[in-house]
N, C-alpha and C positions, 0 to 999 in steps of 0.2 A: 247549780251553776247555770246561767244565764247563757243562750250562744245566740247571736244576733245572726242575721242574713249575713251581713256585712263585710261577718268574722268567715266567714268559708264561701268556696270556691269551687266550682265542676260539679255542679248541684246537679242528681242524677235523679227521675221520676220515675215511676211506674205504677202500674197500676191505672191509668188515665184510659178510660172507657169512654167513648163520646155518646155512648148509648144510657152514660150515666148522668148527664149534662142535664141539671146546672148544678148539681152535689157533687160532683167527682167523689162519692163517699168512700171509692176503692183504691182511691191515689195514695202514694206518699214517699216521702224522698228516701229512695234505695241507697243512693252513696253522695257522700259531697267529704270536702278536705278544707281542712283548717286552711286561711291562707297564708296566714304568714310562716305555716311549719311542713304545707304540706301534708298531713299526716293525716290519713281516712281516718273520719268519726265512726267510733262505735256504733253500734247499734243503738244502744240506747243514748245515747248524744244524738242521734238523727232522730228518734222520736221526739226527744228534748226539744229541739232546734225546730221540728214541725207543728210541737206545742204550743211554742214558747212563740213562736213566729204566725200568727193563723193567717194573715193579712199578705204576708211576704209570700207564703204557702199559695193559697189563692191565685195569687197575682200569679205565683210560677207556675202554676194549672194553667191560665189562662192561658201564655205563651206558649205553652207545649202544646195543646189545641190548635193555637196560631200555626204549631210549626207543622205538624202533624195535618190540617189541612192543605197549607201549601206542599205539603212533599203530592200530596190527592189532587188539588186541584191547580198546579200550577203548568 
């Protein structure tokens, strides 16, 4: 089964080290929810979805970085 970005909603991170930048090799998404059902993905559908997505993944490292400095340096 295929699950896109697109398909889920309250995408949760962890793992995001700055001290591990620019691999984030110890990141990955703890929780996120179907959108149209609401319904937390499994476990294994969040490995899925962070598989299946590398690029979407990435990008949503990036932005926690983003956010995670600004909470440091704003």
């Amino acid at each position: 089964m295929t699950i896109k970005f697109s398909e889920v909603t309250n995408i949760e991170l962890d793992g995001v080290d700055m001290k591990d930048y620019p691999d984030f090799c110890d990141a990955y998404i703890s929780e996120a929810r179907f959108a149209d059902t609401k319904q937390p993905l499994t476990d294994e559908q969040l490995c899925e979805l962070q598989e299946q997505n590398p690029d979407a993944f990435f990008e949503a490292v990036n932005d926690e970085c983003l956010s995670i400095a600004d909470r440091y340096y704003s």
